[in-house]
Biopython code that builds the backbone (N, CA, C, O; Angstrom):
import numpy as np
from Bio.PDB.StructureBuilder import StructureBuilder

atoms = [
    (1, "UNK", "N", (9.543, -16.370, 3.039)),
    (1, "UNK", "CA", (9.830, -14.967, 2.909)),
    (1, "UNK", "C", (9.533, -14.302, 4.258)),
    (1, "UNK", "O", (8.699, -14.842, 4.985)),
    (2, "UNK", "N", (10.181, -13.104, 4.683)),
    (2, "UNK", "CA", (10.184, -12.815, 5.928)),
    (2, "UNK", "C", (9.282, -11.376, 5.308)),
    (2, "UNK", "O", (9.372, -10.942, 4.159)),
    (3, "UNK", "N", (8.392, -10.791, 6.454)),
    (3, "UNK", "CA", (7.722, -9.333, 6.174)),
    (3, "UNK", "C", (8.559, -8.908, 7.422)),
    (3, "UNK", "O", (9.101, -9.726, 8.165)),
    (4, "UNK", "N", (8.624, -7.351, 7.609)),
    (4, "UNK", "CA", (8.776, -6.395, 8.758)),
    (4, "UNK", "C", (7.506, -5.727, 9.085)),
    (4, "UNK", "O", (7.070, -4.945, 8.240)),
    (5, "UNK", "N", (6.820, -5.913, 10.208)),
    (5, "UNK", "CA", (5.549, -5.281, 9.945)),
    (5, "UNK", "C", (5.919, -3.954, 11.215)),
    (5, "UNK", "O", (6.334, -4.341, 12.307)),
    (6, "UNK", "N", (5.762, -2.650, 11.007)),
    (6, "UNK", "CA", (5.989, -1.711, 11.600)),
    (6, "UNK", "C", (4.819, -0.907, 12.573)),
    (6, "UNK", "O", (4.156, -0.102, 11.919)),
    (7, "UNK", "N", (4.676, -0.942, 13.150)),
    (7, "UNK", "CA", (3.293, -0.412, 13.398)),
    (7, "UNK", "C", (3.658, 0.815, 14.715)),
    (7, "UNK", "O", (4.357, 0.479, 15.671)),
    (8, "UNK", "N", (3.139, 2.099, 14.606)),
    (8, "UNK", "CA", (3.000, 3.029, 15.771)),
    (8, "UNK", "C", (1.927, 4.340, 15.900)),
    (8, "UNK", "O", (1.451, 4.766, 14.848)),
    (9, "UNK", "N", (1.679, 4.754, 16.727)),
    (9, "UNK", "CA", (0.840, 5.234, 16.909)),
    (9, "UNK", "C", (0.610, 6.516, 15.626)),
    (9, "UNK", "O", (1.470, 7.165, 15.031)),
    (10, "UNK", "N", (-0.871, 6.553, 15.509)),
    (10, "UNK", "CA", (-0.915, 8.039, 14.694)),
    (10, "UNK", "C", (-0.431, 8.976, 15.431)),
    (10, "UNK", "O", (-0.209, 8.897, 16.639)),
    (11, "UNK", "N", (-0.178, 10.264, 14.452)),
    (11, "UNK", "CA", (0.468, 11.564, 14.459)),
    (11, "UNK", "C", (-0.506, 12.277, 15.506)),
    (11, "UNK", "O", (-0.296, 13.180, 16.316)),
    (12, "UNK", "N", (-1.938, 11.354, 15.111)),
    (12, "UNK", "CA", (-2.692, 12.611, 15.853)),
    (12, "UNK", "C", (-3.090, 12.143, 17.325)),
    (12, "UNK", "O", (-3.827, 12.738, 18.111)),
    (13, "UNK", "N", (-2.618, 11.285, 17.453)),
    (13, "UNK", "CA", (-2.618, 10.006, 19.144)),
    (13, "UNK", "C", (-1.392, 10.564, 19.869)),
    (13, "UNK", "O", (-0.297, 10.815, 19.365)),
    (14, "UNK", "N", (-1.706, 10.687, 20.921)),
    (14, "UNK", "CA", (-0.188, 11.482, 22.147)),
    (14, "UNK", "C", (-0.089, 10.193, 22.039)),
    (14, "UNK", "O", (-0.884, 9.368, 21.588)),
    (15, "UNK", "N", (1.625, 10.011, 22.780)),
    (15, "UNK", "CA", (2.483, 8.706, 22.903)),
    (15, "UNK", "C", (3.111, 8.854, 23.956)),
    (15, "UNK", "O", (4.336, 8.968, 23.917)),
    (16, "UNK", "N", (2.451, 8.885, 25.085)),
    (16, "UNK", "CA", (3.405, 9.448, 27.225)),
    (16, "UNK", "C", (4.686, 8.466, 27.008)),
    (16, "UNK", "O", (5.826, 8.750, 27.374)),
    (17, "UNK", "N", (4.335, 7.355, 26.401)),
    (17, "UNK", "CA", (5.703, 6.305, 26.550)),
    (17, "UNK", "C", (6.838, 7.180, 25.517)),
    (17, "UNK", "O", (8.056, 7.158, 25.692)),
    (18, "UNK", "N", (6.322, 7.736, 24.713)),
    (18, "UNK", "CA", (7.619, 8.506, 23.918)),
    (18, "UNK", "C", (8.207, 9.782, 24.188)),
    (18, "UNK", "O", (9.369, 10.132, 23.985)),
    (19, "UNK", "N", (6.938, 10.646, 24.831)),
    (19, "UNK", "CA", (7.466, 11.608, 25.556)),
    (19, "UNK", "C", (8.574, 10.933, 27.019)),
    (19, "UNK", "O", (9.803, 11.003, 27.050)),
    (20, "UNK", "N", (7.786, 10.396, 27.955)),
    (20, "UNK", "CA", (9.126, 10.087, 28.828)),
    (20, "UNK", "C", (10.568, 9.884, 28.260)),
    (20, "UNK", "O", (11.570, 10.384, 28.771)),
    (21, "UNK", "N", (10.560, 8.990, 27.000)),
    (21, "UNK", "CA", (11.892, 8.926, 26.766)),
    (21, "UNK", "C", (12.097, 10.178, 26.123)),
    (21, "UNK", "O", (13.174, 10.628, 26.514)),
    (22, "UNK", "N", (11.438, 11.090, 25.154)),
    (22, "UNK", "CA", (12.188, 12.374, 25.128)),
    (22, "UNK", "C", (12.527, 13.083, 26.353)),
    (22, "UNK", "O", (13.599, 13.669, 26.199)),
    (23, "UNK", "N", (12.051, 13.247, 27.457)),
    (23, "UNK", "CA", (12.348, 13.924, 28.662)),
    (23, "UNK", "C", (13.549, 13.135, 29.287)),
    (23, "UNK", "O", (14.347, 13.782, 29.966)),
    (24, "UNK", "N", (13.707, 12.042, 29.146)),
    (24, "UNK", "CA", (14.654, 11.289, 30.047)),
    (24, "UNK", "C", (15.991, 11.302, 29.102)),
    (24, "UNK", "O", (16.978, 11.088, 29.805)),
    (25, "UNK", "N", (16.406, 11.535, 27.389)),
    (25, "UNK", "CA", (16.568, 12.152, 27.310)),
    (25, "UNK", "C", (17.145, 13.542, 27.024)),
    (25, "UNK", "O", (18.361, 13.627, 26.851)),
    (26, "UNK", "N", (16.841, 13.976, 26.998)),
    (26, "UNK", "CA", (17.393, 15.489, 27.944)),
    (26, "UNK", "C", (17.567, 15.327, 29.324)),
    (26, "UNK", "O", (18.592, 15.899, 29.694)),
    (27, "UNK", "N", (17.163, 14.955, 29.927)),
    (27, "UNK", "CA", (18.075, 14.971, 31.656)),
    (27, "UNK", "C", (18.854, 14.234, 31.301)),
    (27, "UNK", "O", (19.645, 14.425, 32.225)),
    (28, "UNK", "N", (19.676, 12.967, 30.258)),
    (28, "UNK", "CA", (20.648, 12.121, 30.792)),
    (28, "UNK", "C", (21.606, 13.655, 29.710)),
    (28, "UNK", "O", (22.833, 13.576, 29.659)),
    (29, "UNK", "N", (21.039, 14.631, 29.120)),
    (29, "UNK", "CA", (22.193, 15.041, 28.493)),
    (29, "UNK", "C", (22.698, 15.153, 26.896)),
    (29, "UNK", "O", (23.673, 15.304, 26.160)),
    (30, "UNK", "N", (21.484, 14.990, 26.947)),
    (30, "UNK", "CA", (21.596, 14.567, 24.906)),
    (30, "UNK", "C", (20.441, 16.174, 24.702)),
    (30, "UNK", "O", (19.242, 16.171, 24.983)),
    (31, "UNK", "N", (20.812, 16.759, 24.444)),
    (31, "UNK", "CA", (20.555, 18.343, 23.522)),
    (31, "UNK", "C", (20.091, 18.110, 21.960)),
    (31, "UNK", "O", (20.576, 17.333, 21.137)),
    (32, "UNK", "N", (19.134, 18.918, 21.835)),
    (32, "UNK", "CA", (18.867, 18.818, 20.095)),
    (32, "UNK", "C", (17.585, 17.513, 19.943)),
    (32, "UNK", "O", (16.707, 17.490, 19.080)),
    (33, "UNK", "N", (17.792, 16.528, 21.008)),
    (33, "UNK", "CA", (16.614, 15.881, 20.685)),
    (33, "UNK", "C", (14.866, 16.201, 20.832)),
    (33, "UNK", "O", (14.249, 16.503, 21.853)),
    (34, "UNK", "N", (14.355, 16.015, 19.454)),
    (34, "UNK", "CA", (13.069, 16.143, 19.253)),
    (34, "UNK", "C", (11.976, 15.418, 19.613)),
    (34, "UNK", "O", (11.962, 14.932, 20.744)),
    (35, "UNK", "N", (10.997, 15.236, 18.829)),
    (35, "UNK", "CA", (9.855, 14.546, 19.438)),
    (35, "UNK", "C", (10.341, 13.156, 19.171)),
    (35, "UNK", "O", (11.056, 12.874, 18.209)),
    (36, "UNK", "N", (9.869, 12.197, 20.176)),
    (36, "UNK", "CA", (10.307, 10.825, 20.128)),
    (36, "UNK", "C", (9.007, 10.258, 19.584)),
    (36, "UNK", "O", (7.984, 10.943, 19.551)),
    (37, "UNK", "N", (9.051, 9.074, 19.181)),
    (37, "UNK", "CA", (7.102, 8.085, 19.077)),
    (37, "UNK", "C", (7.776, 6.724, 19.480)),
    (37, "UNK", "O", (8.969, 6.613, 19.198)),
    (38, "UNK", "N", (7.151, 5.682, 20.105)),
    (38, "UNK", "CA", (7.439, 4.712, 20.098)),
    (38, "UNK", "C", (6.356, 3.680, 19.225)),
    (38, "UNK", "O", (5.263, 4.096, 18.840)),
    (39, "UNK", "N", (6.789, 2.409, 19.001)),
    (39, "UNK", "CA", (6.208, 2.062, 18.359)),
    (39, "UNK", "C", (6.225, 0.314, 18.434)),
    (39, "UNK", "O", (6.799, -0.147, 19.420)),
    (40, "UNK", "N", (5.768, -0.441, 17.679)),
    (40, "UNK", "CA", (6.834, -1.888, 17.672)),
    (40, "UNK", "C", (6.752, -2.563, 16.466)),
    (40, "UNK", "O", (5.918, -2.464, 15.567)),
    (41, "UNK", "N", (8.198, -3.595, 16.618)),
    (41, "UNK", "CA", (8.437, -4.011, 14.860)),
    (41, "UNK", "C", (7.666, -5.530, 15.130)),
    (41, "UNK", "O", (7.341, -5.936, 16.246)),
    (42, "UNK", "N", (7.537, -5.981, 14.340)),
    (42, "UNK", "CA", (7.328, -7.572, 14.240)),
    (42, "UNK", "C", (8.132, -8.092, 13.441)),
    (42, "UNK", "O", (8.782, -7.109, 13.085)),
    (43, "UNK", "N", (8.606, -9.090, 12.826)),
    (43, "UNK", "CA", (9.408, -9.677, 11.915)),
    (43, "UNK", "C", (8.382, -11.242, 12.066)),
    (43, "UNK", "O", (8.237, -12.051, 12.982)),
    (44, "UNK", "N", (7.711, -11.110, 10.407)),
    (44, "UNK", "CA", (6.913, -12.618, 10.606)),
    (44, "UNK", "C", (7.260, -13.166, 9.144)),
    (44, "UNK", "O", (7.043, -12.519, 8.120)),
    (45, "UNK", "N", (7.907, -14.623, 9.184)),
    (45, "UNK", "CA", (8.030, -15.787, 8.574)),
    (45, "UNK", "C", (6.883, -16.186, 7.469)),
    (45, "UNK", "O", (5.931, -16.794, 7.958)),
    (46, "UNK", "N", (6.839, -16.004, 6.418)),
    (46, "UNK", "CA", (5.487, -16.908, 5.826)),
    (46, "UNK", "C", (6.072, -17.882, 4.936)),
    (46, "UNK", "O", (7.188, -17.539, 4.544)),
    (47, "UNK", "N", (5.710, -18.866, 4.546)),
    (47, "UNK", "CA", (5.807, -19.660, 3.345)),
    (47, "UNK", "C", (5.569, -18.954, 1.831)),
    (47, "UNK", "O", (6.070, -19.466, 0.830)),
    (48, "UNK", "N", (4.755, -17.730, 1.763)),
    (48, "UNK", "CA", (4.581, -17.497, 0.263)),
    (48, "UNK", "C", (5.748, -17.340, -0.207)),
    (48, "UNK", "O", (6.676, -17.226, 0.594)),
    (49, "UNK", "N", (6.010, -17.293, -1.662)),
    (49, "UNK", "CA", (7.455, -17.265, -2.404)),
    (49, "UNK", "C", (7.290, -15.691, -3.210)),
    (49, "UNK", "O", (8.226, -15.011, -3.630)),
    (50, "UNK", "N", (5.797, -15.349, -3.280)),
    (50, "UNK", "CA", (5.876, -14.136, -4.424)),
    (50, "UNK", "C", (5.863, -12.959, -3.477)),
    (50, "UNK", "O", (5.217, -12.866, -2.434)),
    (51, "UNK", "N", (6.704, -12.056, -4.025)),
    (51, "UNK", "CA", (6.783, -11.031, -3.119)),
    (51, "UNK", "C", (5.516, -9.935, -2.628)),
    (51, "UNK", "O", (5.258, -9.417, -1.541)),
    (52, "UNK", "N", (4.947, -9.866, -3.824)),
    (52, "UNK", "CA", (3.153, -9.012, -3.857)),
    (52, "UNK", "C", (2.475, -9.242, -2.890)),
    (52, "UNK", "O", (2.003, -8.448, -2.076)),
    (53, "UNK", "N", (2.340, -11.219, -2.983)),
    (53, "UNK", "CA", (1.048, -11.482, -2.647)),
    (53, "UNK", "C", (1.747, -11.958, -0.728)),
    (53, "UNK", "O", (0.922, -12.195, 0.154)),
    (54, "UNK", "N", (2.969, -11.998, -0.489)),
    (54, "UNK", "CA", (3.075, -11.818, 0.696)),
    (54, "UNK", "C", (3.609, -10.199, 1.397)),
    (54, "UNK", "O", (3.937, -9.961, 2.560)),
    (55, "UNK", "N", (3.570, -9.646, 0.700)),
    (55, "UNK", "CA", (3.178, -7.964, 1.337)),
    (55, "UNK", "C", (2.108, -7.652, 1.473)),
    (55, "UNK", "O", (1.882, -6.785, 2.317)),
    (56, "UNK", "N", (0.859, -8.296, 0.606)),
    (56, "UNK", "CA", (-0.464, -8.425, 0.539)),
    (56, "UNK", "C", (-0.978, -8.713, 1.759)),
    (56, "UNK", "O", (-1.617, -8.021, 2.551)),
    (57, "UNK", "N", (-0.511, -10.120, 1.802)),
    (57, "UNK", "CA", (-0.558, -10.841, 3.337)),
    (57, "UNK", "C", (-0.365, -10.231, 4.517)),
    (57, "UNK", "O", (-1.234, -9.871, 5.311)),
    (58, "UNK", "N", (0.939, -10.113, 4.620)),
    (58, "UNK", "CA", (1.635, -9.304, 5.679)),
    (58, "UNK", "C", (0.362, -7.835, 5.741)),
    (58, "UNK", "O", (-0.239, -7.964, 6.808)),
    (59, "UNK", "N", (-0.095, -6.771, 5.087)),
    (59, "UNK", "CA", (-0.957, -6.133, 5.197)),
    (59, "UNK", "C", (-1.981, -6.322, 5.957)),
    (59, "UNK", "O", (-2.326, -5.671, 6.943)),
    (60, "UNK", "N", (-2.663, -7.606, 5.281)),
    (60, "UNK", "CA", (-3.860, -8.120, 5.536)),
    (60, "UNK", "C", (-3.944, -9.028, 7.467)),
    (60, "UNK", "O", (-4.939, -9.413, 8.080)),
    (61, "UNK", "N", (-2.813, -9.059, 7.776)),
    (61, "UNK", "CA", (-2.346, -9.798, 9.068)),
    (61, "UNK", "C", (-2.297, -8.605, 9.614)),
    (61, "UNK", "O", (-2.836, -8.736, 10.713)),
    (62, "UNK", "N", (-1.850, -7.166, 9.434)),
    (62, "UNK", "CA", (-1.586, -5.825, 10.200)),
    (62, "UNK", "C", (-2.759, -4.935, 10.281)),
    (62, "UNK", "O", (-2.678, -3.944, 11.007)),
    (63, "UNK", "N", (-4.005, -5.208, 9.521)),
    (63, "UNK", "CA", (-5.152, -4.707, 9.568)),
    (63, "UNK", "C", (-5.947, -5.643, 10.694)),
    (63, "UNK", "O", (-6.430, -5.169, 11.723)),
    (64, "UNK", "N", (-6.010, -7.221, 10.285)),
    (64, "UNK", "CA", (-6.645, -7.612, 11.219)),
    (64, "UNK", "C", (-6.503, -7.871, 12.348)),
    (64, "UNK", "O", (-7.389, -8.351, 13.057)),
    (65, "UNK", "N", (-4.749, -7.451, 12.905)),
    (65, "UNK", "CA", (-4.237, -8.522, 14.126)),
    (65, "UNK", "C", (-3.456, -7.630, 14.415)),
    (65, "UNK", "O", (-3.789, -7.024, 15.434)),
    (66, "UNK", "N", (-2.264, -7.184, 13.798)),
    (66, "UNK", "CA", (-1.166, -6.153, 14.774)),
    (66, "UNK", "C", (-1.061, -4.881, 14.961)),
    (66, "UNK", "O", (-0.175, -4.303, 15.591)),
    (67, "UNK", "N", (-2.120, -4.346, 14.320)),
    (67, "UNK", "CA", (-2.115, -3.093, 14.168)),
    (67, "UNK", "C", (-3.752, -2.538, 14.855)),
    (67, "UNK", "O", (-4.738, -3.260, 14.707)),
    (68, "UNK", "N", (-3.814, -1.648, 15.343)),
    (68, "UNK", "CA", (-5.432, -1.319, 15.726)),
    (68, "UNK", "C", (-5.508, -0.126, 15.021)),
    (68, "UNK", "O", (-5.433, 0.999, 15.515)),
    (69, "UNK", "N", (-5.706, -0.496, 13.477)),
    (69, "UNK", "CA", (-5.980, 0.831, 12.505)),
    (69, "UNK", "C", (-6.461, 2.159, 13.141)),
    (69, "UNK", "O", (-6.050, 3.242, 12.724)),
    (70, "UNK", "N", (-7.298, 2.054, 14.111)),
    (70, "UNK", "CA", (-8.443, 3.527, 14.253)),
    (70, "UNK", "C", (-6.945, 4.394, 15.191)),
    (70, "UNK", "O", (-7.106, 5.614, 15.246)),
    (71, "UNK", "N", (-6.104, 4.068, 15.621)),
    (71, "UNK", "CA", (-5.082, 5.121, 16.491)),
    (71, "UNK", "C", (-3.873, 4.559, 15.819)),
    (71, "UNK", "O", (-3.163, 5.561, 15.735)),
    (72, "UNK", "N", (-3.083, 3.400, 15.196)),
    (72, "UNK", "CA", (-1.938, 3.082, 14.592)),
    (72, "UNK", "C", (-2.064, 3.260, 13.202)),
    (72, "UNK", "O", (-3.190, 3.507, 12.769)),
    (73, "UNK", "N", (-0.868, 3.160, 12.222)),
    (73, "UNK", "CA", (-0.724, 3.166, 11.403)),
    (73, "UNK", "C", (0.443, 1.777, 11.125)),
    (73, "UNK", "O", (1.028, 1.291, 12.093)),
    (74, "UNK", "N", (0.679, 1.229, 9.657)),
    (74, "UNK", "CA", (1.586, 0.603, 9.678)),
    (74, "UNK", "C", (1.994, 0.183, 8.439)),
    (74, "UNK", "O", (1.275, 0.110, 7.441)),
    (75, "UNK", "N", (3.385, -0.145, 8.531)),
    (75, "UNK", "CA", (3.915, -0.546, 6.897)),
    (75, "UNK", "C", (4.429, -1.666, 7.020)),
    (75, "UNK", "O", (4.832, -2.011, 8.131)),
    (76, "UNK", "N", (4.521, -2.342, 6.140)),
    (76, "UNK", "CA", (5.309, -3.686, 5.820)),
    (76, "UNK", "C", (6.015, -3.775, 4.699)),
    (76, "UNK", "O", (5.753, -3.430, 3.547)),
    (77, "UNK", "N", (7.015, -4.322, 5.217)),
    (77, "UNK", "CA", (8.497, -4.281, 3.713)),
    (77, "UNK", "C", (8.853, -6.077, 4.071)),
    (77, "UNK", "O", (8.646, -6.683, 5.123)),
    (78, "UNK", "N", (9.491, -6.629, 2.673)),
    (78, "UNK", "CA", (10.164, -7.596, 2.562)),
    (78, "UNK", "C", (11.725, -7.442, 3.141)),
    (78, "UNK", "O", (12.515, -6.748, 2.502)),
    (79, "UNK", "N", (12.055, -7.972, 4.111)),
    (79, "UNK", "CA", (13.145, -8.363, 4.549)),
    (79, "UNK", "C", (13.865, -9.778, 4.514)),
    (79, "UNK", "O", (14.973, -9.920, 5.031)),
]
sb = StructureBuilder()
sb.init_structure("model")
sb.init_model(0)
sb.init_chain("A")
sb.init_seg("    ")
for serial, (resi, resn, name, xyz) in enumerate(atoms, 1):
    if name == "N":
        sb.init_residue(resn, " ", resi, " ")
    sb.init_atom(name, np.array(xyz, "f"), 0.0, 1.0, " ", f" {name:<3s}", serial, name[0])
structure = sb.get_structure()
């Protein structure tokens, strides 16, 4: 079963890497755009077959390893 593990910064953490691309942009010409965040996906492989207990997993891998809870946040979906 494959997880998507999502992870990006909290709301309440500035993100300079997301502001530049909102500023950059608007100078290439794109109007109307708002606040940007960046963030990054993972896509990880497991062997479990039940869907629970590998979202469980996938969780439990994003608390201890891909995610740095105290400034990120993150979700994981079955893909």
């Amino acid at each position: 079963m494959k997880l998507r593990v999502t992870v990006f910064p909290k709301a309440c953490v500035l993100d300079p890497q997301g502001k530049a691309i909102e500023r950059a942009l608007g100078g290439l010409g794109f109007s109307g755009v708002g606040e940007v965040r960046t963030g990054k996906v993972m896509i990880v492989e497991t062997a479990e077959t039940d869907a629970a207990r590998a979202k469980a997993a996938g969780e439990e891998m994003a608390r201890k390893l891909l995610a740095n809870t105290v400034i990120e946040s993150f979700t994981v979906e079955i893909v």
